[in-house]
Backbone as JSON Lines, residues from 0, in Angstrom:
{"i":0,"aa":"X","n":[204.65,11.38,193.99],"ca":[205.21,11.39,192.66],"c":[205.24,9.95,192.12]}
{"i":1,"aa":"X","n":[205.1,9.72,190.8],"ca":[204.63,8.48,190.17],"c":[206.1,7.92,189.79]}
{"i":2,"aa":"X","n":[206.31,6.75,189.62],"ca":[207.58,6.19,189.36],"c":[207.44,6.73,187.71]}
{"i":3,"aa":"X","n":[208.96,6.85,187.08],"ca":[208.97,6.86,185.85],"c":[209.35,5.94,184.65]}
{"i":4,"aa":"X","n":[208.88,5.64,184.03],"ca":[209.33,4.71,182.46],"c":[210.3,5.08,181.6]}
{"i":5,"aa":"X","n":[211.18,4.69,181.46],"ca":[212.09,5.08,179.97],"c":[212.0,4.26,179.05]}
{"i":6,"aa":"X","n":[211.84,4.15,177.67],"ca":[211.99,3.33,176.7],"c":[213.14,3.75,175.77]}
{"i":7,"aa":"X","n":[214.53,2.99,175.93],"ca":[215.16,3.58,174.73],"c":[215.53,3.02,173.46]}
{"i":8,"aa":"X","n":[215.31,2.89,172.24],"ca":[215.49,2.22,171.32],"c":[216.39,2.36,170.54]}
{"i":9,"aa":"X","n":[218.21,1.3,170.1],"ca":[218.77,2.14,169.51],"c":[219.3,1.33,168.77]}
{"i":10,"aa":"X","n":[219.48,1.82,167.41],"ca":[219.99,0.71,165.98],"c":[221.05,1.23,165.63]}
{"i":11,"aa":"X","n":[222.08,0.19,165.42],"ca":[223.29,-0.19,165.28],"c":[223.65,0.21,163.92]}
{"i":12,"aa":"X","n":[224.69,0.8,163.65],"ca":[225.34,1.28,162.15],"c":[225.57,-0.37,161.74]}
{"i":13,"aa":"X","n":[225.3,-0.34,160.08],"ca":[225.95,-1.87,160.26],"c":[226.66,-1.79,160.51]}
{"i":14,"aa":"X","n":[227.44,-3.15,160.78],"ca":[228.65,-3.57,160.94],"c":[229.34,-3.04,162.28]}
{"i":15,"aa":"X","n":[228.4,-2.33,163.35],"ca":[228.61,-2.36,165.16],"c":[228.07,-2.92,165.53]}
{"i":16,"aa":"X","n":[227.24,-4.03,165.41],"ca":[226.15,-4.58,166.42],"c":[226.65,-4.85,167.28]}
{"i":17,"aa":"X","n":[228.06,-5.62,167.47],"ca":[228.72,-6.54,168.52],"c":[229.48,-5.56,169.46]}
{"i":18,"aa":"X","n":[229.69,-4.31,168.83],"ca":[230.8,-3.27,169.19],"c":[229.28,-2.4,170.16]}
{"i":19,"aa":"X","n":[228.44,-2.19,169.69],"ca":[227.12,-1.46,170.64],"c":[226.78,-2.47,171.62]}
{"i":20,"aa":"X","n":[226.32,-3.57,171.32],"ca":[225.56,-4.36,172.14],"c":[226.9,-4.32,173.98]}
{"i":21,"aa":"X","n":[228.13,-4.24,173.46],"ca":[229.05,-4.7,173.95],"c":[229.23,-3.33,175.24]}
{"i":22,"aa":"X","n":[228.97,-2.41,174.28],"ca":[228.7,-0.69,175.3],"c":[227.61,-1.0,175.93]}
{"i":23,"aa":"X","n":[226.61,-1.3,175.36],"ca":[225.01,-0.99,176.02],"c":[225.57,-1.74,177.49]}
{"i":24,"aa":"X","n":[225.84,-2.93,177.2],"ca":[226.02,-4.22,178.52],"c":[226.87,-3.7,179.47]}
{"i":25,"aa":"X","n":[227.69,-2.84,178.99],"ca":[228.64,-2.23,180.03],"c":[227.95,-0.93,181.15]}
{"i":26,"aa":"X","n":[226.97,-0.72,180.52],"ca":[225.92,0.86,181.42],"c":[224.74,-0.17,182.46]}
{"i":27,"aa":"X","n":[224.88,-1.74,182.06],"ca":[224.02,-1.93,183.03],"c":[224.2,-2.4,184.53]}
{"i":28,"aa":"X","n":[225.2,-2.86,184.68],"ca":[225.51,-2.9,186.42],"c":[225.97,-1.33,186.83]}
{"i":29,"aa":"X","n":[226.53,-0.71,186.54],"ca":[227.24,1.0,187.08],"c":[224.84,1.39,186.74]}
{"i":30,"aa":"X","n":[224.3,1.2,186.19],"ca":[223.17,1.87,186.33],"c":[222.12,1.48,187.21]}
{"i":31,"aa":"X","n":[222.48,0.25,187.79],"ca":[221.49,-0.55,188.64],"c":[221.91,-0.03,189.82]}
{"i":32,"aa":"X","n":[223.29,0.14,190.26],"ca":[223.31,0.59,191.22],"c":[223.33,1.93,191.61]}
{"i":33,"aa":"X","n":[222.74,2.5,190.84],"ca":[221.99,4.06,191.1],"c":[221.4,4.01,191.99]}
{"i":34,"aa":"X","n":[221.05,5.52,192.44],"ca":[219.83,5.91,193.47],"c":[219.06,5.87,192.73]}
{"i":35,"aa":"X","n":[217.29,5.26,193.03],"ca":[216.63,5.48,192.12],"c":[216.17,4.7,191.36]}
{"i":36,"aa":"X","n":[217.01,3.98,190.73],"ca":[217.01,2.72,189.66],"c":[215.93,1.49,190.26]}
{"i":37,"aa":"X","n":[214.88,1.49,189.61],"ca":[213.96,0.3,189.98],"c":[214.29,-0.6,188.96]}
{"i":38,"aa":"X","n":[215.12,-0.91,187.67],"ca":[214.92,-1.58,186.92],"c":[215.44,-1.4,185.93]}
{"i":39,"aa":"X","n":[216.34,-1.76,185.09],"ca":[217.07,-1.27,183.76],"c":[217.75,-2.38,182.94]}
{"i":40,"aa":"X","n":[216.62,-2.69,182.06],"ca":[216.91,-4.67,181.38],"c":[217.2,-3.55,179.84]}
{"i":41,"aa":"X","n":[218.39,-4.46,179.89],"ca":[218.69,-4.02,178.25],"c":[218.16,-5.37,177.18]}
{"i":42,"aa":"X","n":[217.5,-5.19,176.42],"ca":[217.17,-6.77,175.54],"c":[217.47,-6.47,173.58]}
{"i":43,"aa":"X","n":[217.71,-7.49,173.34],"ca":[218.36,-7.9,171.9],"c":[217.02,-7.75,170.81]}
{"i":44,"aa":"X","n":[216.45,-7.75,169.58],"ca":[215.59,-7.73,168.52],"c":[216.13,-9.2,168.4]}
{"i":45,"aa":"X","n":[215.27,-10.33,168.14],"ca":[215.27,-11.48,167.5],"c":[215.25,-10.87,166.25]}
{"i":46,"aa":"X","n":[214.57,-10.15,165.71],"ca":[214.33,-9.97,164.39],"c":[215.37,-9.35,163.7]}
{"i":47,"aa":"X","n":[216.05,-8.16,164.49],"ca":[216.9,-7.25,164.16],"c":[217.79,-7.35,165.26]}
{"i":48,"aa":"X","n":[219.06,-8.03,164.86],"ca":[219.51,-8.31,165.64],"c":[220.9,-6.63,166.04]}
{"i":49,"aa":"X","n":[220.71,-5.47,165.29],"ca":[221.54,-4.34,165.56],"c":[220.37,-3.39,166.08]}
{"i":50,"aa":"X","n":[219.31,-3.97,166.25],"ca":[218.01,-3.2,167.49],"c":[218.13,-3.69,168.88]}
{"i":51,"aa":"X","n":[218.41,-2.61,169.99],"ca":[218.25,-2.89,171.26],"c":[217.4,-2.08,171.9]}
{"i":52,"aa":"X","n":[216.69,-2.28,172.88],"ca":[215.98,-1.41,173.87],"c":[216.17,-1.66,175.41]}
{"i":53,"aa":"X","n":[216.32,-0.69,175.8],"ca":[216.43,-0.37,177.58],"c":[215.31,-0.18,178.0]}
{"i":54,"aa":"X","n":[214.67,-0.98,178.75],"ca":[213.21,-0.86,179.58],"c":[213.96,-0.16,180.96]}
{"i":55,"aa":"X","n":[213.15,0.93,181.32],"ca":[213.73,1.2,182.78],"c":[212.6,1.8,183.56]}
{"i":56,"aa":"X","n":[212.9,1.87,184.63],"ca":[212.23,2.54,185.74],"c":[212.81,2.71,186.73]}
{"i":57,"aa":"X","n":[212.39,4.11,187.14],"ca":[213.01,5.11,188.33],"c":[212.26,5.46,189.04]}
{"i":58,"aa":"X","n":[212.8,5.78,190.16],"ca":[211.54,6.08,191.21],"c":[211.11,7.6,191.56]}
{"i":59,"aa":"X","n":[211.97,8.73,190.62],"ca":[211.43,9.54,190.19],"c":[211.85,10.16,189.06]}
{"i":60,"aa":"X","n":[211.58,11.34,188.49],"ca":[212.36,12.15,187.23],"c":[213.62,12.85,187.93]}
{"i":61,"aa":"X","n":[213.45,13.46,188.91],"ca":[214.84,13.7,189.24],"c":[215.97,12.81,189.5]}
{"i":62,"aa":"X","n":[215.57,11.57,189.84],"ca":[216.79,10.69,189.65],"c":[217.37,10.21,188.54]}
{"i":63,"aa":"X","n":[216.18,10.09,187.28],"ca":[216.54,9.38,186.0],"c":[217.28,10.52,185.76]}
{"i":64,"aa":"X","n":[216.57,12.27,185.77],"ca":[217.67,13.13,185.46],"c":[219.76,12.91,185.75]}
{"i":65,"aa":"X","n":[219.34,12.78,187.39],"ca":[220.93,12.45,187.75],"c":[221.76,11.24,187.11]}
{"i":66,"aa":"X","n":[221.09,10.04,186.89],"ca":[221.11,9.01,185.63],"c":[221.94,9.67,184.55]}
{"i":67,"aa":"X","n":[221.13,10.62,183.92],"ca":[221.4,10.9,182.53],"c":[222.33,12.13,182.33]}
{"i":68,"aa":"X","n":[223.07,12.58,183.7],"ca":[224.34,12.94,184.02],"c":[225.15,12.17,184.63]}
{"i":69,"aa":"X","n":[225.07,10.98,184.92],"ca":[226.03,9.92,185.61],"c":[227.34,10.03,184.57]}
{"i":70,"aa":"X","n":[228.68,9.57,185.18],"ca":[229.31,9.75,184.56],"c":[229.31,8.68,182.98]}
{"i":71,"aa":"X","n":[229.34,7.62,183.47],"ca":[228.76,6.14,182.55],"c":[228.15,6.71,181.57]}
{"i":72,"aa":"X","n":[227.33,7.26,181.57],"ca":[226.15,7.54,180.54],"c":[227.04,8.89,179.92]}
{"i":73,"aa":"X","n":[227.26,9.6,180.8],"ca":[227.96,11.01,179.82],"c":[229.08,10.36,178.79]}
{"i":74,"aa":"X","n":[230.29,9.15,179.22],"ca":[231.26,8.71,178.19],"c":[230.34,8.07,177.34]}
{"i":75,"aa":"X","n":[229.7,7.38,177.31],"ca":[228.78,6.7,176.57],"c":[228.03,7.79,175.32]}
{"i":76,"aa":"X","n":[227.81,8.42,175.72],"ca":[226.92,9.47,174.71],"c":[228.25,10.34,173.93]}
{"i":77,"aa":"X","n":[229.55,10.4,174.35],"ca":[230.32,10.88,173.98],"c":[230.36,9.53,172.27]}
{"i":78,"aa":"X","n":[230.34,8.48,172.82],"ca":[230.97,7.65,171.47],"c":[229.72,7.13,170.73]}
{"i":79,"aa":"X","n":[228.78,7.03,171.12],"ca":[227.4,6.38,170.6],"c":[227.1,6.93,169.36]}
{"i":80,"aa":"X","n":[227.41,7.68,168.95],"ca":[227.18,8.64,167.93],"c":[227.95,7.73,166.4]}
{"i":81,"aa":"X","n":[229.07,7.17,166.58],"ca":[230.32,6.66,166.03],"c":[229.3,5.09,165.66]}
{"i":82,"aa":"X","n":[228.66,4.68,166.85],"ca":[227.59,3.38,166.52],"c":[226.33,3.43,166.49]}
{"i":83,"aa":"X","n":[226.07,4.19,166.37],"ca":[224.06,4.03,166.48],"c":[223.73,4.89,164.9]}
{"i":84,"aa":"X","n":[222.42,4.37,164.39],"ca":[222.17,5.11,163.19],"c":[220.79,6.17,163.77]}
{"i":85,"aa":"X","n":[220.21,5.23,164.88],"ca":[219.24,6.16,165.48],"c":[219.11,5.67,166.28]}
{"i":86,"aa":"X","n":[218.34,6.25,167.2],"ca":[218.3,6.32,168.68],"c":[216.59,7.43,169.35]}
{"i":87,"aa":"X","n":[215.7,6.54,169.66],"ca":[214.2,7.06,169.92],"c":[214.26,6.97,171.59]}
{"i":88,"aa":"X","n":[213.27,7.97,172.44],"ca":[213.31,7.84,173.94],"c":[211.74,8.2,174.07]}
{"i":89,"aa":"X","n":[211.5,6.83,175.34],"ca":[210.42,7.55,175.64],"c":[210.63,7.69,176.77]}
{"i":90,"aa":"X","n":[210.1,8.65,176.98],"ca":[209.36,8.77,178.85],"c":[208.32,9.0,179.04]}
{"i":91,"aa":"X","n":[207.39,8.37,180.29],"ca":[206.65,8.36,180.65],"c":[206.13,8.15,182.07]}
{"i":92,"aa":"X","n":[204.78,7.77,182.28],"ca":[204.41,7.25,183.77],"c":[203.13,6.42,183.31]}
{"i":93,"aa":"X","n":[202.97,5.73,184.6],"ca":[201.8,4.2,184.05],"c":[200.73,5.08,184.54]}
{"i":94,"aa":"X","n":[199.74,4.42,183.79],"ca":[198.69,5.2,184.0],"c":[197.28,4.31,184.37]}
């Protein structure tokens, strides 16, 4: 089985950037130390500074699955809604 890619891209309501950026940073140590977790860099838009993206990789889909029931991520999706105007995902595998 091929490791997997996530791309997540997510823009800030105005006036949360500092209040999102501040959540995002909080899912990344509780997510590194997952089973699974090869990699999970959260990074800032120079350009846009209420654009963030999560580069990740897992070492399979069933783990990113258990990921995306972790508890971290379930409170998180509970309030994200309140800060994000949108929010795009990819998944994939390298090819």
């Amino acid at each position: 089985m091929k490791p997997l890619t996530v791309i997540a891209k997510l823009k800030a309501k105005s006036g949360c950037e500092e209040q999102l950026a501040a959540m995002l940073q909080g899912l990344v140590s509780p997510t590194r130390a997952e089973k699974g977790c090869i990699n999970y860099d959260l990074h800032r838009s120079l350009e846009e500074p209420g654009v963030f993206i999560f580069y990740e990789n897992w070492e399979t889909r069933p783990l990113w699955d258990d990921h995306m029931k972790s508890p971290h991520l379930v409170a998180f999706g509970e309030k994200e809604g309140a800060l994000t105007e949108s929010w795009d995902l990819f998944v994939g595998e390298k090819i």
